[in-house]
Steps between C-alpha positions, in 0.01 A plus 500: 500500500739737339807628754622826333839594520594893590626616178199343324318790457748720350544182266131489355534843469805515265358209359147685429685864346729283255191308384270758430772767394400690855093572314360421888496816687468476848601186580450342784579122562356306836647241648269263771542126524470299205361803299598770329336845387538721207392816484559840329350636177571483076336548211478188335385156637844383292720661751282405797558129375834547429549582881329179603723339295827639688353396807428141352887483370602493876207350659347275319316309750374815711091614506531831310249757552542799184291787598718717260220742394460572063454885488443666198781795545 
């Protein structure tokens, strides 16, 4: 089980914006034990993989739920 420290959130998030060039509106990252939770919304399933992938660069190890939604606007 994961043990998150306080400033990892703001982490993942900087992490997240750089990676996908800030395409994921609305985003909102979750922290519980030993799992973390993406979600927001973009346009391409690119940029919702490219914020998995900013979350993997940090936590590679971690369960990762993406429920970053593909819209079509």
């Amino acid at each position: 089980m994961a043990v998150f420290s306080p400033h990892l959130r703001s982490e993942l998030e900087r992490r997240v914006h750089d990676r996908t060039g800030r395409r994921i509106r609305n985003l909102s990252i979750e922290l519980a034990p030993g799992c973390v939770v993406l979600r927001g919304q973009t346009t391409t399933y690119y940029a919702k993989q490219l914020a998995q992938h900013g979350v993997r660069d940090l936590l590679p190890q971690v369960e990762l739920e993406n429920a970053i939604t593909v819209t079509g606007n």
